[in-house]
N, C-alpha and C positions, 0 to 999 in steps of 0.2 A: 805945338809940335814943330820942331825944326826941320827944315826942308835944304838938304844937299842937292849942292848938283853939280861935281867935278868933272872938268872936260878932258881928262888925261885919265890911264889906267894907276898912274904913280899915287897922284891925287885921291885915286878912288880908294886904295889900300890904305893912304895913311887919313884918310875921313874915317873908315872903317877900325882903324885903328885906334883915332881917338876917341869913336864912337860906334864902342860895341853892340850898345843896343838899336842903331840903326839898322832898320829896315831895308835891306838893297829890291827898286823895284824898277823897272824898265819896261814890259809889257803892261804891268798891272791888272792882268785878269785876274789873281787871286787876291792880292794885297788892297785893290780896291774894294770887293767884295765885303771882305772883313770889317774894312773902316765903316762904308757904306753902313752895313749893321749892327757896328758897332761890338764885334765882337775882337777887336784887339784896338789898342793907341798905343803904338810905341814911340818912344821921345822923338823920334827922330828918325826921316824919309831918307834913302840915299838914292836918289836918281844916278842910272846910269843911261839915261838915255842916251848922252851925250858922248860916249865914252866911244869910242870904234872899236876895239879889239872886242867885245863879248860878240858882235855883230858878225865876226869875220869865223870863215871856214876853209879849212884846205888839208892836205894830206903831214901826216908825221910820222914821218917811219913807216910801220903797219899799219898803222890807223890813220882816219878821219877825225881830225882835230875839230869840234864841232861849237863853238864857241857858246855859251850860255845865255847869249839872248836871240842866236838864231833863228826865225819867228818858225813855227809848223810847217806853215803853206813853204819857206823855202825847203824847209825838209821832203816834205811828200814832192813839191815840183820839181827841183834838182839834185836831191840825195838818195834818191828812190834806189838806187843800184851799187851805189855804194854803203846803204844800210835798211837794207829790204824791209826789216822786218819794225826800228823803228819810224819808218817812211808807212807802213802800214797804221802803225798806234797813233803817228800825227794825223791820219787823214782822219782818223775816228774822233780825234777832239773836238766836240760843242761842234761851233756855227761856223763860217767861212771869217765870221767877222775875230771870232776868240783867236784862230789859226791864222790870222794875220798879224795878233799881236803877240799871242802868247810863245811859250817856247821851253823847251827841254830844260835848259835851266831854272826856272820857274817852278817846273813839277819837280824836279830834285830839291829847290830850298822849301814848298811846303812839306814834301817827303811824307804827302799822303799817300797809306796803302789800295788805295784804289784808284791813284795815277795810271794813264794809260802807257806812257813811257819808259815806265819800273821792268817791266816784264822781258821787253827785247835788251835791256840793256845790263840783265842780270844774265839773258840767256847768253847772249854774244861774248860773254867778260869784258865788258866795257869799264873804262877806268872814270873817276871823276875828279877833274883838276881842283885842285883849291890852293888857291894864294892871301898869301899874307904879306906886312910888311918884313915878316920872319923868314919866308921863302915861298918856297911850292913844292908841295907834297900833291901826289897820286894816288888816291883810296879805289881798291876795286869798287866795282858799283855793287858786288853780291856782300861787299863789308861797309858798304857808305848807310844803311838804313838801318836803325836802332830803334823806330818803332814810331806810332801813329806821329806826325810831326816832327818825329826827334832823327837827327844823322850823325853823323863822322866829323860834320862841318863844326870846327871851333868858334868861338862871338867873333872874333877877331877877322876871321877869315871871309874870302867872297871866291861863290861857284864859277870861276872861270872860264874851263871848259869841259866836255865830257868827250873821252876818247875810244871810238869805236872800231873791231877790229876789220881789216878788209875780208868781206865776204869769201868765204871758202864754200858754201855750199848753199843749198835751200834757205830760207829763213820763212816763217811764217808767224801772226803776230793775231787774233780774233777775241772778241769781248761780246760778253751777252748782259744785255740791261733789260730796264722795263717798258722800250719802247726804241724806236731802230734808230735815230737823233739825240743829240744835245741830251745825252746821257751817262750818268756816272756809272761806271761799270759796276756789274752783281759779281762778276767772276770776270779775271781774263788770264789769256796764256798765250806765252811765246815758246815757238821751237826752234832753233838754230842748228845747222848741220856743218861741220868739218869735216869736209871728204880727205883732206890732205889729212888730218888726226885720226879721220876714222872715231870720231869724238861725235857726241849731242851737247845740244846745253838746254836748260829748260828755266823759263819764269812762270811764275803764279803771283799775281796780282786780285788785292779786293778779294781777299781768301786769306786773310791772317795779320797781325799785327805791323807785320812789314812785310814786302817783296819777299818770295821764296822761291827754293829751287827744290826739285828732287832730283837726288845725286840716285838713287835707284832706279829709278826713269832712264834715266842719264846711261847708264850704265849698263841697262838693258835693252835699250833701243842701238847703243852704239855695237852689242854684240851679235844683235837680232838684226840689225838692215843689211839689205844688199848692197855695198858701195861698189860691188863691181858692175851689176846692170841696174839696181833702185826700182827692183820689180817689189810691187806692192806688199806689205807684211799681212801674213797671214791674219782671220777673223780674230783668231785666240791670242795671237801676237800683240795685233792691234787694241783688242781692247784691256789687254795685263799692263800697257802702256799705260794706257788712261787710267786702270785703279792704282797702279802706281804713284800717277799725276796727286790724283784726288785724295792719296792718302799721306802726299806730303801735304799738303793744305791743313790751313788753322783758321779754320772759319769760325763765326757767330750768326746767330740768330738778329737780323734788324728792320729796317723797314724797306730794306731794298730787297732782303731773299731771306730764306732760312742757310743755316748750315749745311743742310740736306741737300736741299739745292744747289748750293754751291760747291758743294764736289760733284752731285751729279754733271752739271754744267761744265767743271772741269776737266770730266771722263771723257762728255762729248767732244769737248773743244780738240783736247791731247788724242785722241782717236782721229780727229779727221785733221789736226795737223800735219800727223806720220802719213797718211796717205796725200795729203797735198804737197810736203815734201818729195814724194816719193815719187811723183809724177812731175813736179821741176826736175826732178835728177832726172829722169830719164830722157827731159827735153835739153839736158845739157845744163843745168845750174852748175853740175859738180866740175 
């Protein structure tokens, strides 16, 4: 196995260029895993440890430029207010030790459906930079995921950075596993609130082949809230949310839940999202 390891972002593009099947890995919490058991050998390691720009974060326009190897723990300690809700999904990842290595870019190139990062950043419409020696293109994040493993991202290409939008309103972000640590989520769900759009946005994660939204949700929470006081939505309100939640979901049966369970769990979760929103808004998120 060949081992890269360019010190410049120029460098990193055209390694990656000449070697599509290289592996880009910098935290290495999932990449080493695999090796570990042996369940992938690809020709060739692209270290980007050394590289600054994935490491770097700062504002672009509307967004949070959020560079792709920014480790968790920097997210939940210093981005917590600038992206609420995936500041919430990094505190939930694994151990203090994974969150110090791991990182948002990372969960976008395995582009597994039961990432904990998937959810806030399909609710918020977050973009995901990808460059090439060919340029840089911006794939939204609710069009970056094409299914268990599989994204948007070309061989050629490397996850740059992900662009998140500035906070407009509530955000909330919760996951339920088989145990309250160092677990892989059964179901999880993000709610995001635009007071300025008078908009919702919604994710469902680890409930279906990739990251999902319900635009029905969406659509009825954003007609049904109060954005002028975010006095609490009624019982019947509240939970036609959550079966709305639960019935964009594309669950299976596996060793983590059943499908049953997994929309029950997402009924719950989308039920007391809209009420925990609803009570930031009235302490002033909006």
């Amino acid at each position: 196995m060949e081992f890269i390891s360019p010190s410049t972002w120029e460098d990193a593009l055209a390694a990656k260029s000449g070697r599509p099947d290289a592996v880009p890995i910098m935290g290495g919490t999932d990449v080493m895993v695999e090796l570990n058991f042996d369940r992938r050998r690809p020709g060739a390691l692209l270290d980007l440890s050394r590289v600054p720009e994935p490491a770097q974060w700062g504002p672009d326009g509307p967004y949070l430029r959020l560079g792709a190897g920014v480790p968790y723990t920097e997210v939940v300690e210093r981005l917590a207010a600038r992206a609420p809700a995936l500041a919430r999904a990094a505190r939930s990842v694994a151990s203090p030790q994974i969150r110090n290595r791991g990182s948002v870019g990372g969960n976008l190139g395995t582009a597994s459906p039961a990432g904990d990062c998937h959810p806030p950043l399909v609710a918020a419409g977050a973009l995901v930079e990808l460059e090439s020696v060919r340029g840089v293109r911006r794939v939204p994040a609710r069009e970056f995921y094409l299914g268990p493993g599989r994204s948007a991202r070309e061989d050629d290409e490397l996850i740059s950075a992900v662009l998140v939008p500035t906070p407009a309103g509530p955000q909330q972000f919760s996951k339920i596993g088989t145990r309250n640590a160092m677990v892989i989520a059964v179901a999880s769900f993000s709610l995001v609130l635009d007071a300025a759009a008078r908009s919702a946005g919604t994710g469902i994660g680890s409930a279906g082949p990739r990251p999902l939204r319900s635009p029905r949700a969406e659509e009825f929470l954003a007609a049904e809230f109060d954005w002028e006081g975010g006095t609490d939505p009624s019982e019947a309100a509240a939970r036609h949310f959550g079966e709305l939640v639960a019935a964009a979901a594309q669950p299976i049966d596996d060793v983590r839940g059943s499908a049953a369970y997994r929309r029950h769990a997402l009924s719950v979760m989308a039920r007391r999202a809209v009420l925990w929103c609803a009570a930031d808004y009235r302490k002033g998120a909006r």
